[in-house]
C-alpha positions as CSV (number, residue, x, y, z in Angstrom):
1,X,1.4,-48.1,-97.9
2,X,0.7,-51.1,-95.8
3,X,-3.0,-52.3,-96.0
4,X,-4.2,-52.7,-92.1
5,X,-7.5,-54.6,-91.5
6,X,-9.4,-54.2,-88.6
7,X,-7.5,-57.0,-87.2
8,X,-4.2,-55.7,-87.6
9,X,-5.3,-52.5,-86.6
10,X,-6.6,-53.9,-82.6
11,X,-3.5,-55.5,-82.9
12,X,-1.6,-52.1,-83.1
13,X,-3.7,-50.6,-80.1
14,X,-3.0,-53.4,-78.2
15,X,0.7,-52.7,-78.3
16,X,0.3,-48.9,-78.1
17,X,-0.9,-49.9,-74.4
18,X,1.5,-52.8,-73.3
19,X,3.4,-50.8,-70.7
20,X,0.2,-49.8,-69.1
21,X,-1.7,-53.0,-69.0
22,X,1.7,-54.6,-68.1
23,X,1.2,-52.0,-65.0
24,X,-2.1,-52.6,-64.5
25,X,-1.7,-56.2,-64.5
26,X,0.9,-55.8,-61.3
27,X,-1.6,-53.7,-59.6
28,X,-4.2,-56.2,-59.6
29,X,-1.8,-58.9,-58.4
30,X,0.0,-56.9,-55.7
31,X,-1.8,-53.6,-54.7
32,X,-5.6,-53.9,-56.0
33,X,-7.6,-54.5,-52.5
34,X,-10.8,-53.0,-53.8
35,X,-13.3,-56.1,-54.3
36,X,-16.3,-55.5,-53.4
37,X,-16.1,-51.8,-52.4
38,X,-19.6,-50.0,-52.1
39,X,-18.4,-46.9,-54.2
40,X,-19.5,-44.6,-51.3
41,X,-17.2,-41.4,-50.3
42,X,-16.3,-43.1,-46.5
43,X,-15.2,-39.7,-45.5
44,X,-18.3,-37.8,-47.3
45,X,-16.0,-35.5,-49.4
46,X,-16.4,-34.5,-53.2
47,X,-13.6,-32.6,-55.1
48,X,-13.6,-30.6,-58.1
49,X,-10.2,-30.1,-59.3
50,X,-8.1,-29.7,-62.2
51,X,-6.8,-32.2,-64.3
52,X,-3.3,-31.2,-64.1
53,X,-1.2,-34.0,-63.1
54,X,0.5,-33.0,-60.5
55,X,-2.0,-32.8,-58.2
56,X,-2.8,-35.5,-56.2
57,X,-6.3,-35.4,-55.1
58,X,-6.5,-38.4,-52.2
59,X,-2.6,-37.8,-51.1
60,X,-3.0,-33.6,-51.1
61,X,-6.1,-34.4,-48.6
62,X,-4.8,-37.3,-46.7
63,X,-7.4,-39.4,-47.9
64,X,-7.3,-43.0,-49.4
65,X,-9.2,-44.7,-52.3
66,X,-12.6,-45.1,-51.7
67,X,-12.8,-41.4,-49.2
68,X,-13.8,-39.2,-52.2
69,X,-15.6,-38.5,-55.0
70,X,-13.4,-36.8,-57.8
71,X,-14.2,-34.5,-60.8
72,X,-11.7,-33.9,-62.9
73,X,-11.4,-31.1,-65.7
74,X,-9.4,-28.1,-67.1
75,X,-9.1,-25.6,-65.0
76,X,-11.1,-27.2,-62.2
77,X,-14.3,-25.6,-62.9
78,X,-17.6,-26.5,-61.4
79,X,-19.2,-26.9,-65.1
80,X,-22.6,-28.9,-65.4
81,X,-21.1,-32.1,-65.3
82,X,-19.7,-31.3,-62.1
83,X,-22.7,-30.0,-60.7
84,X,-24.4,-33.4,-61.8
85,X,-21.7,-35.2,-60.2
86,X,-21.7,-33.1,-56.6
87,X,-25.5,-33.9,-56.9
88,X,-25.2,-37.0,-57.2
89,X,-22.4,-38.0,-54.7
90,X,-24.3,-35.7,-52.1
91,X,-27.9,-37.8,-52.5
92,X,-26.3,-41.1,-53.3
93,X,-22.9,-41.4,-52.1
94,X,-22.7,-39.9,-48.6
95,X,-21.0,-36.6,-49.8
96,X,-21.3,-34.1,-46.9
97,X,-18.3,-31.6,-47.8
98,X,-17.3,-30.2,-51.4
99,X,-14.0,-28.9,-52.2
100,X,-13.8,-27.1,-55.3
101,X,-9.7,-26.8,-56.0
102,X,-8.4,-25.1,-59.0
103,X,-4.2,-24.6,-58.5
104,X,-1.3,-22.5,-59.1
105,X,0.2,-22.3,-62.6
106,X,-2.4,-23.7,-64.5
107,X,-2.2,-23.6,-67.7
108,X,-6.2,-22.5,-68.0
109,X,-5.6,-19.3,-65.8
110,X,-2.5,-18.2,-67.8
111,X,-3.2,-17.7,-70.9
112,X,-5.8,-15.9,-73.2
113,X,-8.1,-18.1,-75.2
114,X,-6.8,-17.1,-78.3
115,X,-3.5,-18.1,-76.7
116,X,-5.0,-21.5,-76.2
117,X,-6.7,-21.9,-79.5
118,X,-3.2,-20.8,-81.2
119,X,-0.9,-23.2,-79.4
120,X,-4.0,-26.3,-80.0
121,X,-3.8,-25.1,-83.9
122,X,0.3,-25.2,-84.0
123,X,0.1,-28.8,-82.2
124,X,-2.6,-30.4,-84.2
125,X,-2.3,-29.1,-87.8
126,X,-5.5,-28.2,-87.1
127,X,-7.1,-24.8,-87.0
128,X,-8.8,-24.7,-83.6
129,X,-9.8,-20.7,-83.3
130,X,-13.6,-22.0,-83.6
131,X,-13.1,-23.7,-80.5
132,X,-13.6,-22.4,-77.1
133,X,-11.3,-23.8,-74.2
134,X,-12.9,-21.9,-71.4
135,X,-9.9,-20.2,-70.1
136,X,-10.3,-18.8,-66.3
137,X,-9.5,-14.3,-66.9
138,X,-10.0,-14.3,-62.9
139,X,-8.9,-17.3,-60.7
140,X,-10.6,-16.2,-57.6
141,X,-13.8,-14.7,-59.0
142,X,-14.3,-17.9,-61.4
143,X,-13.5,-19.7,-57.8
144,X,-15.9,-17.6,-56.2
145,X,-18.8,-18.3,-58.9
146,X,-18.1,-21.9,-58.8
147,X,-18.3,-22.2,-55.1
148,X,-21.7,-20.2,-55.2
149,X,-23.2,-22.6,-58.0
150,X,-22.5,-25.3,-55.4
151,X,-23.9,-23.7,-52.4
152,X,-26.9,-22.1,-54.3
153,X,-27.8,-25.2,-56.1
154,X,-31.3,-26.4,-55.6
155,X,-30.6,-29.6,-55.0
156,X,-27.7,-29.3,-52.7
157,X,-29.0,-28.9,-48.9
158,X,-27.7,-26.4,-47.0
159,X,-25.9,-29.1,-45.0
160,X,-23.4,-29.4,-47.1
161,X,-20.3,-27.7,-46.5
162,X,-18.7,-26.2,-49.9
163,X,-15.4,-24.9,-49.7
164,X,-13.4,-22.9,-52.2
165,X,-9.5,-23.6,-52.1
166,X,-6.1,-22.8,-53.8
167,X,-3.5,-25.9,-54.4
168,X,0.0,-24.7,-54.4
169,X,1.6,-27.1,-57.3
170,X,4.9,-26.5,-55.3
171,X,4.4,-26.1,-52.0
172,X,1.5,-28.7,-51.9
173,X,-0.6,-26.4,-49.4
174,X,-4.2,-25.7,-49.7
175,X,-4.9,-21.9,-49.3
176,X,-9.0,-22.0,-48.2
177,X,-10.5,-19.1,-49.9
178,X,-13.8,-18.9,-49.8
């Protein structure tokens, strides 16, 4: 076995990475147009939406960087974090409308949480049953719920407009639901 100090050992993350910085690097050179940006949501919209990756939050919406404020997780759920995040891009960031999008075929809305804990324990090794994953048993109510954290939130003005939407992962509609 091959000793590694913390040297060698950046030295391995560092390559672990290459074709991504090598990416990033061509960005910055060629598409990056960013400098200087304010960070508010130009077309006051927030989204809540899954982390599967094949949605595409701006392109599904027609929007371009720097339109939206996105929140990201499994399942698309309107958690706490999300709730901090809505807050905060409504009071600081010029967010007017919230689109909360879970999507077809997730992964989150399919299967049973024990289903999720067993396929997490066969990948890692790992026994993952204490774990819980959050799975969605109801698309639309969890949807529903979500949508009325927003709109019931205390600091969320009535102003705001909080819509509840499906995404299609192949047609790439939006079905408004609530």
């Amino acid at each position: 076995m091959k000793l590694q100090t913390p040297d060698t050992r950046y030295l391995d993350l560092v390559a672990d990475f290459d074709d991504l910085l090598a990416a990033n690097k061509t960005y910055a050179e060629t598409q990056f147009d960013y400098a200087g940006f304010d960070g508010i949501a130009k077309a006051g919209v927030a989204l809540v939406t899954c982390m599967d990756s094949r949605i595409d939050p701006l392109g599904m919406l027609g929007l371009q960087p720097g339109d939206a404020k996105m929140f990201r997780n499994p399942g698309g759920r309107v958690t706490p974090q999300a709730l901090e995040a809505i807050v905060l891009g409504v009071h600081l960031l010029n967010v007017d409308r919230v689109l909360v999008v879970p999507h077809t075929r997730c992964a989150m809305a399919s299967k049973s949480e024990a289903e999720v804990q067993e396929a997490v324990t066969a990948s890692s090794g790992v026994d993952a049953h204490w774990h819980r994953f959050h799975v969605v048993n109801d698309q639309l109510e969890a949807l529903a719920d979500d949508v009325q954290k927003v709109r019931t939130h205390p600091l969320v003005p009535e102003s705001v407009k909080v819509g509840g939407f499906i995404y299609d992962v192949d047609t790439g509609l939006l079905d408004q639901k609530f």
